[in-house]
N, C-alpha and C positions, 0 to 999 in steps of 0.2 A: 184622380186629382184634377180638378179643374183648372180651365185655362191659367188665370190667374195665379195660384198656386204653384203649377207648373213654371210662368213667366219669373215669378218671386224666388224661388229655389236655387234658380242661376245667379241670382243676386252675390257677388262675393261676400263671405262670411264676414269681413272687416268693413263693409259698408256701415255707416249710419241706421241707414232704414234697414237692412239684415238684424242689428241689434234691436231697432225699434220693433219687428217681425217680432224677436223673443220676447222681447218686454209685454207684448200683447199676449200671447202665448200664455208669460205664466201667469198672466193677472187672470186668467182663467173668461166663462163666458160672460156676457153680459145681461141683464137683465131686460127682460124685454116689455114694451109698451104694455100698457094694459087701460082700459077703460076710467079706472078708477085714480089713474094718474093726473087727469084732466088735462087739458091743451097741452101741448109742446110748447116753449117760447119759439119765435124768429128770431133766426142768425143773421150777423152780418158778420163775413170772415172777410180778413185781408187775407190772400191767398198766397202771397210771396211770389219771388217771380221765376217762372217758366219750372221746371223741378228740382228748384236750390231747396225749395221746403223738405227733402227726403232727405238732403247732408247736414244738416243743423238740428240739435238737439232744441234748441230755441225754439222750433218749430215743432219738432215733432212730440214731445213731452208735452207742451202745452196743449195744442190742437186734440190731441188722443184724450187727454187726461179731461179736458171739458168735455168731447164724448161720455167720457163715462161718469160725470156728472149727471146725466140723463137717462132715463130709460131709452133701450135702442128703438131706434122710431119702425115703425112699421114700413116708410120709404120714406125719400127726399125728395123735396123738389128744390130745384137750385136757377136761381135768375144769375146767368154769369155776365160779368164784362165783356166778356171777347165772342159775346153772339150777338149782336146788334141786329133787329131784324122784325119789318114791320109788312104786312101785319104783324100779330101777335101768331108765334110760332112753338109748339113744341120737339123735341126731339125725337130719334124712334124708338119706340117705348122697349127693344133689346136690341141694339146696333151689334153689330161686328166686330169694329171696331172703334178705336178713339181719336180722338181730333188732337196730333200732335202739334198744337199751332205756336213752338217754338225751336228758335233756332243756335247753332252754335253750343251746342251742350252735350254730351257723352251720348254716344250712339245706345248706351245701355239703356238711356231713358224712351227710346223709341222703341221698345221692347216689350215695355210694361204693359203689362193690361189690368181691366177695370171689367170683369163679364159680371154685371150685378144680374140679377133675378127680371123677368120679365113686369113692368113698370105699364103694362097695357091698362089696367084698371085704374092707374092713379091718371095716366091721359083721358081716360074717359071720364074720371071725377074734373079734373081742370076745364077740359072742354066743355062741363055743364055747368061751373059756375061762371062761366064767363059770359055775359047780357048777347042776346040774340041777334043784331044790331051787329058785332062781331063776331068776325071769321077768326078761328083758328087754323092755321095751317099744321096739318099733322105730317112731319117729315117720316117716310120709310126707310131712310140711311144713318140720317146724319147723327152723330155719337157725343159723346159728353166732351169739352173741348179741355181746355188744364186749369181754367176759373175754377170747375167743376170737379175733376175726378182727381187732381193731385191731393187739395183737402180733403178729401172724400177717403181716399185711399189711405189716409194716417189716421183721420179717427174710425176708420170702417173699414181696414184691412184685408178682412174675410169676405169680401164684396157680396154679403148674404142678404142687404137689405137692396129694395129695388130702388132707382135712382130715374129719374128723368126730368128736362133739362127746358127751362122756358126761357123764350127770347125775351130781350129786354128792346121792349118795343119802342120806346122814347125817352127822351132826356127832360123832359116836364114832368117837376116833383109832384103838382098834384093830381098829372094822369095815372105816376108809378103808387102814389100812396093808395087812392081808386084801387087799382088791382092790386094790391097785395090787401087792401080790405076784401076785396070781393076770394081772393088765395086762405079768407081767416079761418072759414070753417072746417078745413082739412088737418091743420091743427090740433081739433078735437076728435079728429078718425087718427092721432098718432102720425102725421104726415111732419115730418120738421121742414118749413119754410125755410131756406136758404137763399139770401144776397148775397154773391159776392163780387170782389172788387179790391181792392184797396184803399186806404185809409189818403194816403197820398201815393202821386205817383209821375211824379216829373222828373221822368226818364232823360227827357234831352236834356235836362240843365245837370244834369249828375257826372262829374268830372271824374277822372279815372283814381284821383286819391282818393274820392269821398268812397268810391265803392271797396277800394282795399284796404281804406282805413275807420269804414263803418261813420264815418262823418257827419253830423247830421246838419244839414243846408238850412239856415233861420226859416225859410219860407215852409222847407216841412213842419218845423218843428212848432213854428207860431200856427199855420192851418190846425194841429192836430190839436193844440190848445185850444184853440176857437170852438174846433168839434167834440171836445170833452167836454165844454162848458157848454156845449147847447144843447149836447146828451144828455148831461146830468141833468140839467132843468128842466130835460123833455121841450126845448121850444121848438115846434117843426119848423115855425114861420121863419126862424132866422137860417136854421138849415138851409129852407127850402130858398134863402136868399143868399146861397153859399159865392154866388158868381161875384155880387158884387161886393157882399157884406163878408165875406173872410177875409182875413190879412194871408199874404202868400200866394193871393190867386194874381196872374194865371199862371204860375210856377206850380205851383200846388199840385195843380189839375192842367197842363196846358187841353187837354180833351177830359170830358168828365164820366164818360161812361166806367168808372172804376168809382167813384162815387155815388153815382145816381142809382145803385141799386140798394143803396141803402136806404131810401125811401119805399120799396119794396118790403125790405123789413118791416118798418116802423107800422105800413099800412095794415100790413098782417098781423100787428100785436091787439090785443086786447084795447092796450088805451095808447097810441100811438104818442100821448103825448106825455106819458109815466117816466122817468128816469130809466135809464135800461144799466144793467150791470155787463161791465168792458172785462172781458173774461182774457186778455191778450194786449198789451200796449208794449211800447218801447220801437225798437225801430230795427231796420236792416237796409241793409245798403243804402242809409241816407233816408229811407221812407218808410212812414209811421205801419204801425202793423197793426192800429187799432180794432180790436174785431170784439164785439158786441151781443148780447143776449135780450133780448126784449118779451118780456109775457104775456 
């Protein structure tokens, strides 16, 4: 039994995620990439926060069930929020372990693990499209952090596809759209581009009834408008003017690296500026969980 399997099994049977475990189980396996599927779309997933996505069927039904919408990708690559980190950095293409970088939450979830398949080959396709002019820095330890392997781990359970992890090197929409263009072609090798981040996420203005009474604060819920209407239309220009031109900022976003990896997506689609289908809306704890599909 693999690590993983092993870490899962301890799982108490009345868990959430133990139930989500069997639901996965009897939908049987998944159909795997193949050539003639052509490109993958890019994702933008709001990831929820810290491992509440394992106790919420809200979370986990959805997140799985768009997996399997798709053929299983041949591996991931995932731009998280919580790597900031320039130059441009990958992670180590099979770490040890995972980057538990939150706090306050059930010792059970320091537990988990994520052992996906060694990810060395998709670091070596990354590191060759990237213009010679830049360095990648290739890390030997550092592990997938919870932007990364909590959604990872609900639509991809069986941690059988390989996974590895790029720093989100700036918060300037037209350097991140640049590279997730130059991220397009991997795509068509069955590689699924992944941003993620959340939709909103203005943690400090979040009062303690909004979080027990699921509240939703005007400045989320007008941001998330803003960025549904600029989705649909495909406008990036107004996107990419989310600082000043969103209603709700700087509440929205008081820091935007939970945002800006959605431009990552957008650059990696086909036509960046097409309408993308919003595969997850509504909200949790106050903040939008808008997470996206672009082709």
């Amino acid at each position: 039994m693999s690590p993983t399997a092993t870490a899962d099994a301890r799982i108490p049977a009345q868990h959430p995620f133990a139930a989500h475990l069997r639901r996965v189980a009897a939908a049987g396996p998944q159909r795997e990439w193949t050539p003639e599927d052509g490109p993958l779309p890019s994702l933008y997933l709001s990831h929820g926060g810290g491992p509440l996505p394992f106790e919420s069927p809200e979370w986990l039904d959805p997140l799985h069930d768009w997996a399997r919408t798709l053929p299983k990708p041949r591996a991931v690559l995932v731009v998280s929020a919580h790597w900031e980190s320039a130059p441009l950095s990958v992670s180590a293409p099979r770490p040890s372990e995972l980057v538990y970088d939150f706090g306050g939450f059930d010792g059970l979830y320091y537990s988990f693990r994520y052992d996906t398949p060694d990810a060395t080959e998709l670091a070596r396709q990354v590191v060759g499209l990237v213009p010679d002019t830049d360095r990648v820095h290739e890390h030997t330890r550092r592990g997938l952090d919870h932007g990364a392997w909590v959604p990872l781990k609900i639509m991809y359970p069986d941690a059988d596809v390989p996974v590895l992890q790029l720093s989100l090197p700036t918060d300037d929409p037209d350097r991140l759209l640049a590279l997730g263009e130059r991220l397009r072609p991997l795509r068509e090798q069955g590689v699924l581009v992944v941003g993620s981040g959340h939709m909103t996420h203005g943690l400090p203005f979040l009062t303690r009834e909004m979080w027990l009474e699921n509240r939703v604060p005007g400045w989320s819920a007008d941001f998330d408008a803003w960025a549904a209407d600029a989705l649909a239309r495909g406008d990036v220009a107004e996107l990419a003017r989310f600082r000043t031109a969103a209603p709700g900022m700087p509440y929205a976003h008081p820091t935007v690296e939970h945002f800006t990896p959605l431009f990552v997506t957008l650059g990696a689609a086909t036509d960046p500026t097409a309408p993308v289908t919003t595969t997850l809306d509504g909200y949790g704890v106050g903040l939008s969980r808008r997470s996206f599909q672009a082709a």
